[in-house]
DRENDO-1510 file (C-alpha; in Angstrom, 1 decimal, always signed):
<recs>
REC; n; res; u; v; w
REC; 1; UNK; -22.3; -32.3; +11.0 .
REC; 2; UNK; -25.4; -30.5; +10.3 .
REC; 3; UNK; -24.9; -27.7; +12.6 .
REC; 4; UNK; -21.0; -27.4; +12.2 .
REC; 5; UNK; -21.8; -27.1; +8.6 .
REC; 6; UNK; -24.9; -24.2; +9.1 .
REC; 7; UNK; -21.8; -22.4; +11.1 .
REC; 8; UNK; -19.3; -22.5; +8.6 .
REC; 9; UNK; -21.5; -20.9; +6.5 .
REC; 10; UNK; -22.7; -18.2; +8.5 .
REC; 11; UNK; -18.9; -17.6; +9.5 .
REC; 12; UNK; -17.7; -16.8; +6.3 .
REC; 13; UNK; -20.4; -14.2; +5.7 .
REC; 14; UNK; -18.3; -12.5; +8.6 .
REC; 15; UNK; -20.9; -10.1; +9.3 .
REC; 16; UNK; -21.2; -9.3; +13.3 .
REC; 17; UNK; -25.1; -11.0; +13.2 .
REC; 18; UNK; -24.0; -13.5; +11.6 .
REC; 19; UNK; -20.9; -14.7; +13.4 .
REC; 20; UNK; -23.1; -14.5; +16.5 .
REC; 21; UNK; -25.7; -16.8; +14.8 .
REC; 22; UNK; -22.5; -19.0; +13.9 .
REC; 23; UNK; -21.2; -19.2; +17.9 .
REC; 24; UNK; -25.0; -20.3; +18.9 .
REC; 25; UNK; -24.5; -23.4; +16.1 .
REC; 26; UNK; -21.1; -23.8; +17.1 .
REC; 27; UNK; -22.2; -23.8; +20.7 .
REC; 28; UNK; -25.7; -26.3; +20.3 .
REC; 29; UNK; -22.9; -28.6; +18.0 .
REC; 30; UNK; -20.6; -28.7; +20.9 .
REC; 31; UNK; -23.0; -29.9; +23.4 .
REC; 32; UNK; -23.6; -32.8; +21.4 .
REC; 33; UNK; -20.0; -33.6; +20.7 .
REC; 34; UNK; -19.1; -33.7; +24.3 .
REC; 35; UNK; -22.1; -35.7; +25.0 .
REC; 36; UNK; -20.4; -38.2; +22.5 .
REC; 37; UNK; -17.3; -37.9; +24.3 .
REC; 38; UNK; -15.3; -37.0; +21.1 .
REC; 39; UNK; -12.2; -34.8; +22.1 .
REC; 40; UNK; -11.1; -34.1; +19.4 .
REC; 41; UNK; -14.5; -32.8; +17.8 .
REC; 42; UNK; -14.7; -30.7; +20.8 .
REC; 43; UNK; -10.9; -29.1; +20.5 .
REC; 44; UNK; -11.8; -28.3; +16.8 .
REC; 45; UNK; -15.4; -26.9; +17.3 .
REC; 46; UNK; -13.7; -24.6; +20.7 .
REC; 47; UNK; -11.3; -23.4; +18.3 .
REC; 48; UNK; -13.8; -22.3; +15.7 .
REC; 49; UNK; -16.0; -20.6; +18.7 .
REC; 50; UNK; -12.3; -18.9; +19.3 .
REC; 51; UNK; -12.0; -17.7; +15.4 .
REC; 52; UNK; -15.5; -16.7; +15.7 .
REC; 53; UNK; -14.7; -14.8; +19.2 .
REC; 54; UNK; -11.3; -13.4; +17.3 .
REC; 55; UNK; -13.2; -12.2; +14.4 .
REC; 56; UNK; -15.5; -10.1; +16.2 .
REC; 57; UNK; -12.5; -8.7; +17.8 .
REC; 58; UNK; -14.0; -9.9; +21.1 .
REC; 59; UNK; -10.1; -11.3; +22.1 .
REC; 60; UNK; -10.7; -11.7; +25.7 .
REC; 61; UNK; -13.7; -14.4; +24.9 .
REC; 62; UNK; -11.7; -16.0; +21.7 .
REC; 63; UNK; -8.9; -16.4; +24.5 .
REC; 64; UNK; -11.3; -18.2; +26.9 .
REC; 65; UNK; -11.9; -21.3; +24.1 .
REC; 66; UNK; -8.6; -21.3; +22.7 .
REC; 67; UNK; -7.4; -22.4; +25.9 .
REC; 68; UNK; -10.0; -24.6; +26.5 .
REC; 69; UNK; -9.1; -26.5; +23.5 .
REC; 70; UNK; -5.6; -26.6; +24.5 .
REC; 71; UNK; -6.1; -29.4; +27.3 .
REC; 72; UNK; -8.1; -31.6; +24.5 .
REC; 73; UNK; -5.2; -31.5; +22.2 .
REC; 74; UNK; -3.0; -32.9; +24.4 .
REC; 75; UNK; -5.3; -35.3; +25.6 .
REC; 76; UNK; -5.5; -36.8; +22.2 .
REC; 77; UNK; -1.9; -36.6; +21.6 .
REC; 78; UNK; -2.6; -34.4; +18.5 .
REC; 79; UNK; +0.9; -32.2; +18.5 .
REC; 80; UNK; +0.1; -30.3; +15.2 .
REC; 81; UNK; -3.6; -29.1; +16.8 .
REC; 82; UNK; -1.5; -28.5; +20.0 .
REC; 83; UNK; +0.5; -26.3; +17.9 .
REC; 84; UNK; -2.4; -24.6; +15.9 .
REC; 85; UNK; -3.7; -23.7; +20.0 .
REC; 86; UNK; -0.8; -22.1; +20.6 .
REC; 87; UNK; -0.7; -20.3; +17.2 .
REC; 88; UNK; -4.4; -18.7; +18.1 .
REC; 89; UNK; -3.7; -17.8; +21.8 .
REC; 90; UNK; -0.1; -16.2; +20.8 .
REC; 91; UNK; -2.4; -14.3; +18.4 .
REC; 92; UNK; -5.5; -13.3; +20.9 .
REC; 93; UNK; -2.5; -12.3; +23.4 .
REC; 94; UNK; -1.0; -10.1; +20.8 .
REC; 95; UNK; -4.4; -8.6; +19.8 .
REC; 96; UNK; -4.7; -7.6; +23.7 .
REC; 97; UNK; -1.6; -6.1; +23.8 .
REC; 98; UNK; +0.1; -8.6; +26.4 .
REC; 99; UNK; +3.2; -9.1; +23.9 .
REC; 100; UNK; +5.4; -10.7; +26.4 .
REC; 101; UNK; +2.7; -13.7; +26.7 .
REC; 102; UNK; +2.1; -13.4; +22.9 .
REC; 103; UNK; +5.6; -14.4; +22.2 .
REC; 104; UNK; +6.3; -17.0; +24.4 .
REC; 105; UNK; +3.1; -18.8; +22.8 .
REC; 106; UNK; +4.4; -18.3; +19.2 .
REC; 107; UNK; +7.9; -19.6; +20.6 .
REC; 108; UNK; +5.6; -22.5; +22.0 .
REC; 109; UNK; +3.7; -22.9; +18.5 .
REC; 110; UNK; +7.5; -23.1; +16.6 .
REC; 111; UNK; +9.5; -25.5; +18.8 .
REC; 112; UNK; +6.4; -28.1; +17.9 .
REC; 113; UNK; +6.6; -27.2; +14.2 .
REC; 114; UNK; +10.3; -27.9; +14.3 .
REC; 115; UNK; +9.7; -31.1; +15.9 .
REC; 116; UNK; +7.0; -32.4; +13.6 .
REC; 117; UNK; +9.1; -31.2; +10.6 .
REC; 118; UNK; +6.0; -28.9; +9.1 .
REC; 119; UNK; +8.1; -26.0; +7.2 .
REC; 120; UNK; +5.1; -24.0; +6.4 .
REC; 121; UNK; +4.1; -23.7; +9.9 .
REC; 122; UNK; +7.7; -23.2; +11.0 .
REC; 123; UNK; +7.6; -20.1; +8.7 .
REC; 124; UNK; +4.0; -19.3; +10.0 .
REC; 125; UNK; +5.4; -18.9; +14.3 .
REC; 126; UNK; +8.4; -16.8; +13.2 .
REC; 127; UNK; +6.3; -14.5; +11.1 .
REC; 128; UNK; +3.7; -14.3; +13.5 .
REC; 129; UNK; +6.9; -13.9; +16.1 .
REC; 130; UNK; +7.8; -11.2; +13.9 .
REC; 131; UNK; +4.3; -9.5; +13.9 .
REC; 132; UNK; +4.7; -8.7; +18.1 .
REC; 133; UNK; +7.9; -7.7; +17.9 .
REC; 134; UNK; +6.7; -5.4; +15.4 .
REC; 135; UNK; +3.8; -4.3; +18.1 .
REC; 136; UNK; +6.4; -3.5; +20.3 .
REC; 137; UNK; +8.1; -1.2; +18.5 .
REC; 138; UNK; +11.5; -3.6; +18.0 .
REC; 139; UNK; +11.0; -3.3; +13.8 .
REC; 140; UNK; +14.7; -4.4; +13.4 .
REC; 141; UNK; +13.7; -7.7; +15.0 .
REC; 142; UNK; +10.5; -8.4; +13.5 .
REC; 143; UNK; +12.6; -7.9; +9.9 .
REC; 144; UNK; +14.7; -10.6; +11.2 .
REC; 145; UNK; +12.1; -12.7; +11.8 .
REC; 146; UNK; +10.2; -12.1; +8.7 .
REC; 147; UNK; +13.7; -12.3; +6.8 .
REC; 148; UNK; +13.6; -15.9; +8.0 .
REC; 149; UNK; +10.1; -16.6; +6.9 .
REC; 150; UNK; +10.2; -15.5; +3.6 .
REC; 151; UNK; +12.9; -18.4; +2.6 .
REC; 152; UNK; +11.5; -20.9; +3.9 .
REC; 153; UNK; +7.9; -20.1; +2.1 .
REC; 154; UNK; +9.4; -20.0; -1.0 .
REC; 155; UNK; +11.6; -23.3; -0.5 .
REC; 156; UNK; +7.8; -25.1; +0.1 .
REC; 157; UNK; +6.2; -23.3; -2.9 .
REC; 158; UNK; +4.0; -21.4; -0.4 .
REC; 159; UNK; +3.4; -18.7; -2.8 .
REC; 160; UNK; +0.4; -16.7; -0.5 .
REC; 161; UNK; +3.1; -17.0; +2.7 .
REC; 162; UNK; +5.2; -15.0; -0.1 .
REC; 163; UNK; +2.8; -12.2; -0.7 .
REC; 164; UNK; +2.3; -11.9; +2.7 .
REC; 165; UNK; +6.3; -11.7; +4.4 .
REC; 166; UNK; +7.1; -9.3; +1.4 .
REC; 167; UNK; +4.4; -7.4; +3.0 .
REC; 168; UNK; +5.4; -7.7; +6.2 .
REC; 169; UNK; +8.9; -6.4; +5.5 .
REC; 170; UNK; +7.6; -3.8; +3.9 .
REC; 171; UNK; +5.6; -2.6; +6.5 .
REC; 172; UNK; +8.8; -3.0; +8.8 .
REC; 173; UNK; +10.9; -1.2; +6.4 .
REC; 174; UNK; +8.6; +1.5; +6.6 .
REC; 175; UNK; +8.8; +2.1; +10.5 .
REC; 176; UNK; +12.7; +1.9; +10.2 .
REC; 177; UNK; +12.3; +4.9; +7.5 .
REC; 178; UNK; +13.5; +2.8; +4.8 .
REC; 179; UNK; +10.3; +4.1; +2.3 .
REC; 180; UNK; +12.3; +2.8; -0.7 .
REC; 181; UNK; +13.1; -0.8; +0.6 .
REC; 182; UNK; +9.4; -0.2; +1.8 .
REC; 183; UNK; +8.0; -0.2; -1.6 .
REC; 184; UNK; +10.3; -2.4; -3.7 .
REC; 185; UNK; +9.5; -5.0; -1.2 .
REC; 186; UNK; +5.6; -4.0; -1.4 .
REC; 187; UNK; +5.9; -4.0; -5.3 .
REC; 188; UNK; +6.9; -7.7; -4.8 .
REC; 189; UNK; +4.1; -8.6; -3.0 .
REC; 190; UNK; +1.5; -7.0; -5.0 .
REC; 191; UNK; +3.4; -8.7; -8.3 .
REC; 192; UNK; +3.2; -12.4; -6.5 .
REC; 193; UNK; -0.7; -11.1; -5.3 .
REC; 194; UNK; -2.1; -10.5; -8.9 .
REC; 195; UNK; -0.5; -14.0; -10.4 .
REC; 196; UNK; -2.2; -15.7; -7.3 .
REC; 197; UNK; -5.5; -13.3; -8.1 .
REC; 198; UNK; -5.4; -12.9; -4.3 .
REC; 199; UNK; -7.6; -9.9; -4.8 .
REC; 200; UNK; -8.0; -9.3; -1.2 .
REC; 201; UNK; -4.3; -9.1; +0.3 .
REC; 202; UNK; -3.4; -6.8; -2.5 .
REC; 203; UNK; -6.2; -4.5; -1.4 .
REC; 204; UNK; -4.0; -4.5; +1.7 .
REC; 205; UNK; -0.8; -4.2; -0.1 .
REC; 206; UNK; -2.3; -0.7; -2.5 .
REC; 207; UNK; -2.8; +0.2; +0.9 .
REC; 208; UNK; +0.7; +0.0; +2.5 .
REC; 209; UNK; +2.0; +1.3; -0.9 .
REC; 210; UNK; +0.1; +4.3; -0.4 .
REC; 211; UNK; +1.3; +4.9; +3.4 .
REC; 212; UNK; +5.2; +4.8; +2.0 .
REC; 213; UNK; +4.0; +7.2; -0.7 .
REC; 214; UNK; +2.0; +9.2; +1.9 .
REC; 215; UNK; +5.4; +9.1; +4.1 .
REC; 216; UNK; +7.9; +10.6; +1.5 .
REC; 217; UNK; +4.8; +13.5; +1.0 .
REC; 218; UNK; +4.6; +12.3; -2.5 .
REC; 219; UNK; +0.7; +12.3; -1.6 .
REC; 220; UNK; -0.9; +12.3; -5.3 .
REC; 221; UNK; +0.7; +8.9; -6.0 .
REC; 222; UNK; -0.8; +7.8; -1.9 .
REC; 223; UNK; -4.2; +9.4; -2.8 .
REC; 224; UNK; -3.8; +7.1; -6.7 .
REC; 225; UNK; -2.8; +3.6; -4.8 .
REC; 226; UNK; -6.0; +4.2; -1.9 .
REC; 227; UNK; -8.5; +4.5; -4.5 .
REC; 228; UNK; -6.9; +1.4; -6.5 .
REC; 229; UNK; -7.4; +0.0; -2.9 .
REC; 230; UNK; -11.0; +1.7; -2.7 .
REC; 231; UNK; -12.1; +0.3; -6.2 .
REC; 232; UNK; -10.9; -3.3; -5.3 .
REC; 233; UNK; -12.3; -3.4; -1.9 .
REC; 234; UNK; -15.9; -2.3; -3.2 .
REC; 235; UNK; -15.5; -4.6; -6.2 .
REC; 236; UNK; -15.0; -7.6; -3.9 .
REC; 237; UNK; -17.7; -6.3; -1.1 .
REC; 238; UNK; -15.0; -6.5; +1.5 .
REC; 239; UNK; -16.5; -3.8; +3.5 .
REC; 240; UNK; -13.9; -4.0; +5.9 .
REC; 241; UNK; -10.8; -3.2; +4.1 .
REC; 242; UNK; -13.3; -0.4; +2.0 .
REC; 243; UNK; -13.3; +1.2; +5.7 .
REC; 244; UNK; -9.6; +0.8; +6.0 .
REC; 245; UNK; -8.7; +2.8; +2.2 .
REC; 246; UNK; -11.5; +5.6; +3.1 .
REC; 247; UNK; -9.4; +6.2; +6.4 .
REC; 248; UNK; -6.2; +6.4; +5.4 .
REC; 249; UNK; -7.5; +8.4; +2.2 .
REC; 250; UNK; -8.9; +10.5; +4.5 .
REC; 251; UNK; -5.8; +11.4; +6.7 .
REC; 252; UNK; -3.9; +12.1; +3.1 .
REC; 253; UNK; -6.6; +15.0; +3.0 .
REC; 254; UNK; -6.0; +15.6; +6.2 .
REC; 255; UNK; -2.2; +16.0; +5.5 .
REC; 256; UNK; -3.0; +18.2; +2.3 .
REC; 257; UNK; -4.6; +20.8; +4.2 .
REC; 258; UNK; -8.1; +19.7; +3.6 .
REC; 259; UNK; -10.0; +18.5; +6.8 .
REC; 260; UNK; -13.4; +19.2; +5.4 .
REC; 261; UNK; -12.7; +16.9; +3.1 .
REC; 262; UNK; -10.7; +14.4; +5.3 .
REC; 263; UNK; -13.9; +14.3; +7.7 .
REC; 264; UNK; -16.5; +13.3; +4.9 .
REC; 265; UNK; -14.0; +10.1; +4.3 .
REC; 266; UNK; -13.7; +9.4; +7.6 .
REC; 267; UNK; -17.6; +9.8; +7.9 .
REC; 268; UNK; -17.9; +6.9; +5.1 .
REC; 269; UNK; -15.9; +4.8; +6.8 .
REC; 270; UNK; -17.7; +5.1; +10.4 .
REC; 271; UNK; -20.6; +3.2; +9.6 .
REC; 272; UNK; -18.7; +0.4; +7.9 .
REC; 273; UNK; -16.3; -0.1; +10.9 .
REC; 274; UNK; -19.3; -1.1; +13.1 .
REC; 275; UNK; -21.3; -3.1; +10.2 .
REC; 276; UNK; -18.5; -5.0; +10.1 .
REC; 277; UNK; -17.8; -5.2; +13.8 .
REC; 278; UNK; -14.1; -3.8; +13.5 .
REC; 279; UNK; -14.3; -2.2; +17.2 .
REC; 280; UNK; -10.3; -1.2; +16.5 .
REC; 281; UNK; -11.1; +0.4; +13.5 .
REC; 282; UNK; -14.1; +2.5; +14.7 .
REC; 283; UNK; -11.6; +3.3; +17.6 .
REC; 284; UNK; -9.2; +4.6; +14.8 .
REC; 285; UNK; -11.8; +6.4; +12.8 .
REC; 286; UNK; -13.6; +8.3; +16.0 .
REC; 287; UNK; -10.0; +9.3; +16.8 .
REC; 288; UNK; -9.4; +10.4; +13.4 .
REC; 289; UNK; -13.0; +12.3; +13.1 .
REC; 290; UNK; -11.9; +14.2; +15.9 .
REC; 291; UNK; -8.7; +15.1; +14.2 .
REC; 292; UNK; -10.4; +16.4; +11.7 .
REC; 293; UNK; -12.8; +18.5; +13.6 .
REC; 294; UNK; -10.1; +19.7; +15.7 .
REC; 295; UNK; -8.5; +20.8; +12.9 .
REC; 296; UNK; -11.7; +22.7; +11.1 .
REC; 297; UNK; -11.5; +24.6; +15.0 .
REC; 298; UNK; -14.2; +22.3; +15.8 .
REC; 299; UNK; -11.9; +21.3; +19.8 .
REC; 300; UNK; -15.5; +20.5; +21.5 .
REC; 301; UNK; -16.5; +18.6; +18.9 .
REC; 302; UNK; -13.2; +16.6; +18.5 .
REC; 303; UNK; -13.9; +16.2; +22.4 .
REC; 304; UNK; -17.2; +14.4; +22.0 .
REC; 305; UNK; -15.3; +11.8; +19.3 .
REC; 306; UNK; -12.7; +11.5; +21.2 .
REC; 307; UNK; -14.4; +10.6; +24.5 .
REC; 308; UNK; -16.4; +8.1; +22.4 .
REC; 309; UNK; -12.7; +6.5; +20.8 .
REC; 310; UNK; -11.2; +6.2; +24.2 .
REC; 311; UNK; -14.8; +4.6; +26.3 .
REC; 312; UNK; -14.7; +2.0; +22.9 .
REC; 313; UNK; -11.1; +1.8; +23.5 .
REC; 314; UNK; -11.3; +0.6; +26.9 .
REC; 315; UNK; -14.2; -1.7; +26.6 .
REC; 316; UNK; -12.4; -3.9; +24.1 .
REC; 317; UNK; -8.9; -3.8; +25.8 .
REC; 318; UNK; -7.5; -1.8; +22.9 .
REC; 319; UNK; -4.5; -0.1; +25.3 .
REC; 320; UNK; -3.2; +1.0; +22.3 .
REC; 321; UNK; -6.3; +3.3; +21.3 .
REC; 322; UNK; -6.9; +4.2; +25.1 .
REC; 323; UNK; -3.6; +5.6; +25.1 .
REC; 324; UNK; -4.0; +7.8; +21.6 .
REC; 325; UNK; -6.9; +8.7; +23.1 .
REC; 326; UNK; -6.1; +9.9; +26.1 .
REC; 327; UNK; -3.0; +11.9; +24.5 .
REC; 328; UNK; -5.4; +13.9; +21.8 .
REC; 329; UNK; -7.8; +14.4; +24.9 .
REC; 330; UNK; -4.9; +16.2; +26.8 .
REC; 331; UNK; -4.2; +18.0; +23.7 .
REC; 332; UNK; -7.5; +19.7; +23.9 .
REC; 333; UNK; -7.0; +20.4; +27.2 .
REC; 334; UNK; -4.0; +21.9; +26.8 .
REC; 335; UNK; -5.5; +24.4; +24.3 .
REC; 336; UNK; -8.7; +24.7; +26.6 .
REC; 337; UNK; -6.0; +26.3; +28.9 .
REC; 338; UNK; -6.9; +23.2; +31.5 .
REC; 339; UNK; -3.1; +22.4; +31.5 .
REC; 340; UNK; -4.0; +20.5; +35.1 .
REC; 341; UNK; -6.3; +18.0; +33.2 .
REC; 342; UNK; -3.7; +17.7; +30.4 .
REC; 343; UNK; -1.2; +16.9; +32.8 .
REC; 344; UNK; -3.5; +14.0; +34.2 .
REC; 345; UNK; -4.5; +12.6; +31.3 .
REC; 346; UNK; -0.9; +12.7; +29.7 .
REC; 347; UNK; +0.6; +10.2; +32.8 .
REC; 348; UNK; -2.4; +8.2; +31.8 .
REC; 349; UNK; -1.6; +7.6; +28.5 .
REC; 350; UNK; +2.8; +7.4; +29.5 .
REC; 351; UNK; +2.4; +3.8; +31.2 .
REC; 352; UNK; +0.5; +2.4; +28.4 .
REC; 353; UNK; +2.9; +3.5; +25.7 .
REC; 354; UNK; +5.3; +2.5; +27.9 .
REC; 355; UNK; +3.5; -0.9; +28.7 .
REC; 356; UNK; +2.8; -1.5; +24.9 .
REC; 357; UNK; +6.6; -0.9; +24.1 .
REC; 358; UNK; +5.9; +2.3; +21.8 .
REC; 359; UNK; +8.2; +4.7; +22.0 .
REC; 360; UNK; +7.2; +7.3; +19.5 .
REC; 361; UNK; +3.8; +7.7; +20.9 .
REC; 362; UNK; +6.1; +7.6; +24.1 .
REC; 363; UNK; +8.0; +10.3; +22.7 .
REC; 364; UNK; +4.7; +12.3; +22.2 .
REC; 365; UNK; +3.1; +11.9; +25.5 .
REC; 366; UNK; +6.1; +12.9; +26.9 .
REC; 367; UNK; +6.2; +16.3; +24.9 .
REC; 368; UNK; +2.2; +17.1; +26.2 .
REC; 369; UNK; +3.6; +16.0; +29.7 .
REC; 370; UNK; +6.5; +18.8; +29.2 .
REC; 371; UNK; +3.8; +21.8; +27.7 .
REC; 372; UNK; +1.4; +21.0; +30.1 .
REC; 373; UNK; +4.3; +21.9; +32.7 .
REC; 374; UNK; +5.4; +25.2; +30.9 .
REC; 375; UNK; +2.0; +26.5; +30.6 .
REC; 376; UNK; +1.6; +25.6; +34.6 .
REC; 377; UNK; +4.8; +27.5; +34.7 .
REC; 378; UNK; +6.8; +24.6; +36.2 .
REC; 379; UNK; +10.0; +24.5; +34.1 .
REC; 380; UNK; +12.0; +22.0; +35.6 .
REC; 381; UNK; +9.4; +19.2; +35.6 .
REC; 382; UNK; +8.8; +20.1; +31.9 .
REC; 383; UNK; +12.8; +20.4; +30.9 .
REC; 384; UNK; +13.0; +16.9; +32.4 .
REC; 385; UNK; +10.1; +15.6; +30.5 .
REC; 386; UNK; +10.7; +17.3; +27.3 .
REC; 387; UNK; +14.7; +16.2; +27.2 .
REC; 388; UNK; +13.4; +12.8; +27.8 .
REC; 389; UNK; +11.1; +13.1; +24.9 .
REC; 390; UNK; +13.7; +14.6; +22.1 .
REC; 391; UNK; +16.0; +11.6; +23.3 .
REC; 392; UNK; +13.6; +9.2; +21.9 .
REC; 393; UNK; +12.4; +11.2; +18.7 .
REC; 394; UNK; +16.0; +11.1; +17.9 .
REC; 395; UNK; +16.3; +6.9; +18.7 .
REC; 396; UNK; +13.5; +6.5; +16.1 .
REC; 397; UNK; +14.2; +9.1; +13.9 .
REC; 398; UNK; +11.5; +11.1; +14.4 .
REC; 399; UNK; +12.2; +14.5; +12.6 .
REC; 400; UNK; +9.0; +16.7; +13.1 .
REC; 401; UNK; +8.7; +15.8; +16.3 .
REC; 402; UNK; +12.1; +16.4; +16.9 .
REC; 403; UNK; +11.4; +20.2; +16.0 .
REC; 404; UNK; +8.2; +20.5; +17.8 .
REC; 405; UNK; +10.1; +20.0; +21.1 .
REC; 406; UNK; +13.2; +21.3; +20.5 .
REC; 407; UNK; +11.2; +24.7; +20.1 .
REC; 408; UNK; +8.8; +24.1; +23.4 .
REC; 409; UNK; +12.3; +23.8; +25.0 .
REC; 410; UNK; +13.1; +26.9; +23.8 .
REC; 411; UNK; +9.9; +28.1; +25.4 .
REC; 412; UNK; +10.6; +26.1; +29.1 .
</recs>
């Protein structure tokens, strides 16, 4: 008790030292439990190693115990911990991009809810259902799926479940280009976060309200919401979601024309990301550093951070950065007149968007595929890539883009 209690504590300071001094307590805690032959000690304190694994965003290993605790479960006939296994590994799957797996877990996790008769849970699988169909790109089905949720939250008085589908429809409004359903639907939330004082959700939901804004270029009222977002974050030392507004702050002034600007943001939030161990989010934040530097006519130096987004990328699984990665490396390329390397590095990136189910950064590999062709003066390869690229800007609406290629077509 001693040592699952130590943990606990060092868990919720959710630092990277300290969640590592939590998995050794966890782990010494463990040793004894099996030595007592309690299961179901065992299945709890595997899952909390798992959480501890997850929260480091080391999924692979948070995988490992998650499916050791699964066996215990059942061993001690304890369905609703059966369910809570499935719940984590559908969400380590979904972290590591394997969506297919992800689902059928969270399928697994809600046919054991509905047959124990817990609601809340019930509504927790088909939003978390909802969040991977939302990582593949199929945002009309993750709204259904949230659309379901949301009901059956309120009907149990779940109020932070609320917040939290409101958000999530949002967010999937926003991908279908519905910025005004977006934000009356992230207005809810924020209205149900301040009566629960859930201070840290509506840091996230400032946040999302100032991506619609930063969408419909209305970028005064996105730069307003980030630093509401900002000034919460710092006020409730959540370093991690501080990293997240300085980011997304940062790509508004990239937006506005003001890279200089956008890169001493971004240079904020660098150290943060790795303080707090959020290896996705320094992937993000390299990428975006050398998005800046690329645009201040910096292309070696938006190399270097690149390189270093897509080695993080890799060595955490993170297919999803790799690929972005390996698309703005290509750009580079492109413009380094090295339209050979482009080429190789865009049919890198084209199975993992392809793999990951998303077709707008699809739809942009696909246009670097099709200019790296022209500029090697193939024009047939590059019509074919091209067309295939301006058939999917126009499946998800994707206007600039649209543009972009129709003029590079012009060029093939």
């Amino acid at each position: 008790e001693r040592l699952l209690g130590e943990a606990e504590q060092l868990r919720a300071q959710a630092t990277a030292a300290a969640l590592r001094q939590a998995i050794e307590k966890y782990n010494e805690a463990l040793a004894l439990l099996r030595k007592a032959e309690d299961q179901q000690g065992e299945a709890n304190t595997l899952n909390k190693i798992g959480a501890a694994y997850w929260q480091l965003n080391e999924n692979q290993k948070a995988l490992e115990y998650y499916n050791q605790a699964l066996p215990l479960r059942r061993a001690v006939g304890d369905r609703a911990g059966e369910a809570l296994a499935f719940n984590d590994i559908g969400t380590a799957y979904g972290q590591l991009g394997e969506n297919q797996k992800a689902l059928e877990a969270h399928n697994r996790a809600l046919r054991i809810w509905r047959e124990v008769g817990n609601r809340q849970n019930e509504g927790a699988s088909l939003y978390n259902i909802g969040v991977i169909y939302w990582q593949l790109g199929e945002y009309q089905k993750a709204l259904a799926y949230y659309d379901q949720a949301l009901p059956i939250w309120r009907m149990v008085g779940y109020r932070q479940g609320v917040a939290s589908a409101l958000n999530a429809i949002g967010v999937a409004y926003d991908r279908l280009g519905k910025l005004r359903e977006a934000i009356s639907s992230y207005l809810e939330a924020l209205a149900e976060d301040r009566a629960l004082r859930n201070r840290q959700h509506e840091a996230s939901v400032l946040g999302n309200l100032a991506n619609s804004y930063q969408y419909l270029g209305e970028f005064q009222k996105a730069l307003d919401y980030y630093n509401q977002a900002l000034a919460l974050a710092r006020t409730l030392e959540d370093r991690r979601t501080e990293a997240t507004a300085l980011s997304n702050a940062g790509v508004v002034f990239w937006q506005l024309g003001e890279p200089q600007k956008a890169l001493e943001y971004f240079t904020q939030a660098l150290p943060l990301r790795r303080a707090t161990g959020d290896r996705y989010g320094e992937v993000s934040t390299l990428t975006n550093i050398g998005l800046a530097n690329w645009s201040l006519d910096k292309p070696q130096k938006a190399l270097e951070y690149y390189n270093q987004a897509l080695s993080l990328a890799r060595a955490i699984a993170d297919r999803r950065g790799e690929a972005s990665a390996l698309n703005n490396i290509g750009t580079i390329c492109l413009f380094l007149n090295d339209p050979q390397k482009a080429l190789e590095y865009g049919n890198q990136a084209l199975p993992l968007r392809r793999t990951l189910g998303d077709r707008l950064g699809e739809a942009v590999t696909l246009s670097q595929i099709g200019k790296s062709y022209v500029s090697l003066g193939k024009p047939e390869q590059a019509f074919s890539y091209l067309e295939q690229s301006l058939s999917l800007e126009r499946a998800v609406g994707d206007k600039r883009h649209e543009q972009e290629t129709l003029q590079t077509l012009a060029r093939a």
